[in-house]
ROSE-4610 file (N, C-alpha, C; in Angstrom, 1 decimal, always signed):
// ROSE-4610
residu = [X/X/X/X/X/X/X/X/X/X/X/X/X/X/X/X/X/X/X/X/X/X/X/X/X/X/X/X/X/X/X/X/X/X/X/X/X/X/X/X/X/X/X/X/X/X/X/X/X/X/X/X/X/X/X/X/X/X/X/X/X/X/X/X/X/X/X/X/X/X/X/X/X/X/X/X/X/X/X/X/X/X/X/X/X/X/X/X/X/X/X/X/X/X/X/X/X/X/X/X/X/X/X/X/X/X/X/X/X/X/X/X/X/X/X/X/X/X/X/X/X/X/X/X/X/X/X/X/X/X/X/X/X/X/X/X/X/X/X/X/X/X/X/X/X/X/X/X/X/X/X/X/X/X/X/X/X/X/X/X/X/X/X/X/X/X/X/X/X/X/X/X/X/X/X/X/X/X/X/X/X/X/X/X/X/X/X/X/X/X/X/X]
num = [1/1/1/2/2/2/3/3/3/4/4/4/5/5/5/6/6/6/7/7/7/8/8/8/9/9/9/10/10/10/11/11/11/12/12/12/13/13/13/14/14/14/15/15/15/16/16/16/17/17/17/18/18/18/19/19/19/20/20/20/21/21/21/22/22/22/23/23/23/24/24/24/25/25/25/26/26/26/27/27/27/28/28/28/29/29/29/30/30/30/31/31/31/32/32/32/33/33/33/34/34/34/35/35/35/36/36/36/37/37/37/38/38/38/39/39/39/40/40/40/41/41/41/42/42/42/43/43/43/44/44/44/45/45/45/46/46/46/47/47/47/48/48/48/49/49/49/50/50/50/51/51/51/52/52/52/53/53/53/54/54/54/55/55/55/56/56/56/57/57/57/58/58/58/59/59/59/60/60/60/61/61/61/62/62/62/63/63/63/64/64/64]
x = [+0.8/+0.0/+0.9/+2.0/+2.4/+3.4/+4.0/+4.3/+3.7/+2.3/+1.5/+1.4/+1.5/+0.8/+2.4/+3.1/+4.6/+4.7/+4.2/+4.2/+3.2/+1.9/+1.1/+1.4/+2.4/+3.1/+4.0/+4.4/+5.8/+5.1/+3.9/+3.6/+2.2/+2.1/+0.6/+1.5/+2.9/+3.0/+3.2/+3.4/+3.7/+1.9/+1.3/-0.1/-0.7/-0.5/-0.8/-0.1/+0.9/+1.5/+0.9/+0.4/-0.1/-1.6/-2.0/-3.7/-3.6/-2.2/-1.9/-1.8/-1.2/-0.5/-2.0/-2.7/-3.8/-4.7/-4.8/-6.2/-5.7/-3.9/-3.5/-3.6/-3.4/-3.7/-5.3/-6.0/-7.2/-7.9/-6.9/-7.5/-7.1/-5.6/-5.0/-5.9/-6.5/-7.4/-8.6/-9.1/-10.3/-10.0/-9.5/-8.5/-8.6/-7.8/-7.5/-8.9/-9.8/-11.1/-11.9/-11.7/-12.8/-12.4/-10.9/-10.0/-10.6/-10.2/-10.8/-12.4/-13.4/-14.4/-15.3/-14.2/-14.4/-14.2/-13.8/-13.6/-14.9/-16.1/-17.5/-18.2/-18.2/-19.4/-18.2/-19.4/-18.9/-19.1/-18.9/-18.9/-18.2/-18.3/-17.1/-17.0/-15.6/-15.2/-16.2/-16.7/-17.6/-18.8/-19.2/-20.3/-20.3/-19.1/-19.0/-18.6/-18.3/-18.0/-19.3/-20.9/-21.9/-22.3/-22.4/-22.9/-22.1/-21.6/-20.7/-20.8/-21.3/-21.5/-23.0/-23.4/-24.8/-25.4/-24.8/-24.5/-24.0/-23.2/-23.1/-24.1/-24.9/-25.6/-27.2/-27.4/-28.5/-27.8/-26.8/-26.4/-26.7/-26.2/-26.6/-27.6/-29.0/-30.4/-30.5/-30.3/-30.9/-30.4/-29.6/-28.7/-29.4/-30.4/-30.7/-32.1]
y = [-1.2/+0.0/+1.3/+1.1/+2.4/+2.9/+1.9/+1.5/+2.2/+1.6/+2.3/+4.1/+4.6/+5.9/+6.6/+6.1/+6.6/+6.8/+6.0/+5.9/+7.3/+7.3/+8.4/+9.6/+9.8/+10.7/+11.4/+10.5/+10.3/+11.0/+10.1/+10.9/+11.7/+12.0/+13.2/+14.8/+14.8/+16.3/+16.5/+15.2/+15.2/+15.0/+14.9/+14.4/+16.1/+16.7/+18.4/+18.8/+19.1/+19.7/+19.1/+17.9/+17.5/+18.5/+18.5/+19.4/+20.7/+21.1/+23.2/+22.7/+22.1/+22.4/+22.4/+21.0/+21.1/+22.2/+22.8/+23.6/+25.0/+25.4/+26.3/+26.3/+24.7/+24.6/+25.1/+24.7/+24.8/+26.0/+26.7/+28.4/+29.3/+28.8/+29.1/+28.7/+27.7/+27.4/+28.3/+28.8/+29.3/+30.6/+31.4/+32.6/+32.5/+32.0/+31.6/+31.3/+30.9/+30.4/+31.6/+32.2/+33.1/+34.5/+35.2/+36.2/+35.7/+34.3/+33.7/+34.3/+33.6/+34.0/+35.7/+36.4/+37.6/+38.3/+38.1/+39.2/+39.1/+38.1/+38.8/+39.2/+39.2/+39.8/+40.8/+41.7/+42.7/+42.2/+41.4/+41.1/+41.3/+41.6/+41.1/+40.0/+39.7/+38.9/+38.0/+38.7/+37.8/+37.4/+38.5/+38.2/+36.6/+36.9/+35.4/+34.1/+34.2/+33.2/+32.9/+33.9/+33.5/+32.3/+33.0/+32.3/+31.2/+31.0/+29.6/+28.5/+28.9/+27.8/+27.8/+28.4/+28.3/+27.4/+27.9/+26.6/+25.2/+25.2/+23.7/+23.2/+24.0/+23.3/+23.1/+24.3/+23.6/+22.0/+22.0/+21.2/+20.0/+20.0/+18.5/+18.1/+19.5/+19.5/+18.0/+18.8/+17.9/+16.9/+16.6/+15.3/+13.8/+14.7/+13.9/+13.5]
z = [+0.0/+0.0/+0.0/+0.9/+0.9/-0.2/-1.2/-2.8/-3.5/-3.6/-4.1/-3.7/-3.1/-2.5/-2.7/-2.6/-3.2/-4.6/-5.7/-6.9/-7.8/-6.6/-7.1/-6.4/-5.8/-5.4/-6.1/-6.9/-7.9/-9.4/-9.8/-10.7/-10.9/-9.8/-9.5/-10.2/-9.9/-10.4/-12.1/-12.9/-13.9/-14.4/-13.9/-14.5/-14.4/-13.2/-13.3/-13.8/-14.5/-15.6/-16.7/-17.5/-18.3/-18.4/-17.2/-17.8/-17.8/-16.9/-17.2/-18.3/-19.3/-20.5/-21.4/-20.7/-22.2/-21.6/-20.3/-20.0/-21.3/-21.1/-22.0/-23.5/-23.7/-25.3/-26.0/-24.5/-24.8/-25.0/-24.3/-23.7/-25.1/-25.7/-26.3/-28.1/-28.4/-29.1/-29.5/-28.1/-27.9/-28.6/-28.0/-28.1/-29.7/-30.5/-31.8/-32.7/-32.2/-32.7/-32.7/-31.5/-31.7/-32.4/-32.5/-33.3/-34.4/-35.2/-36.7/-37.3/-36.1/-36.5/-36.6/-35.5/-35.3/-36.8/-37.7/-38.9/-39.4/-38.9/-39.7/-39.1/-37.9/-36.8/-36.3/-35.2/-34.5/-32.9/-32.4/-31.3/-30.1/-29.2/-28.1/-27.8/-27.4/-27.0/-25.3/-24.6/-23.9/-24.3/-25.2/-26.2/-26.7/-27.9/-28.6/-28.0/-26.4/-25.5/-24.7/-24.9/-24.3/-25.6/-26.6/-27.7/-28.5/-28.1/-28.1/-26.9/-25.7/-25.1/-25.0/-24.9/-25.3/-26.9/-27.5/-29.1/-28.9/-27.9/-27.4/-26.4/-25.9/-24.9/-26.2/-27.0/-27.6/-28.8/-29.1/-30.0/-28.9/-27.7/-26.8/-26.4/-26.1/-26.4/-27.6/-29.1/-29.6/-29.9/-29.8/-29.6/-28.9/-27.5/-26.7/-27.0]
């Protein structure tokens, strides 16, 4: 047991560096996605972050 609890000790800090990296990729994505679509609308930026998750919640509406 205590092997065990050594081992996830060992690699718990490499596993939180794995999801900073993807929550950044992700953030860093979004960022990137929404600059793209911004040359046809006049939106703000929180604007087009309501209406994009809001598009994913009706897209899983009908899904269901």
């Amino acid at each position: 047991m205590a092997q065990l609890l050594q081992n996830i000790y060992n690699i718990a800090p490499m596993l939180v560096i794995i999801a900073l990296f993807g929550a950044a990729a992700g953030g860093f994505w979004l960022v990137l996605d929404l600059n793209r679509k911004s040359a046809h609308t006049h939106y703000s930026i929180s604007e087009r972050l309501f209406l994009k998750r809001n598009a994913n919640r009706l897209r899983k509406i009908h899904l269901h």
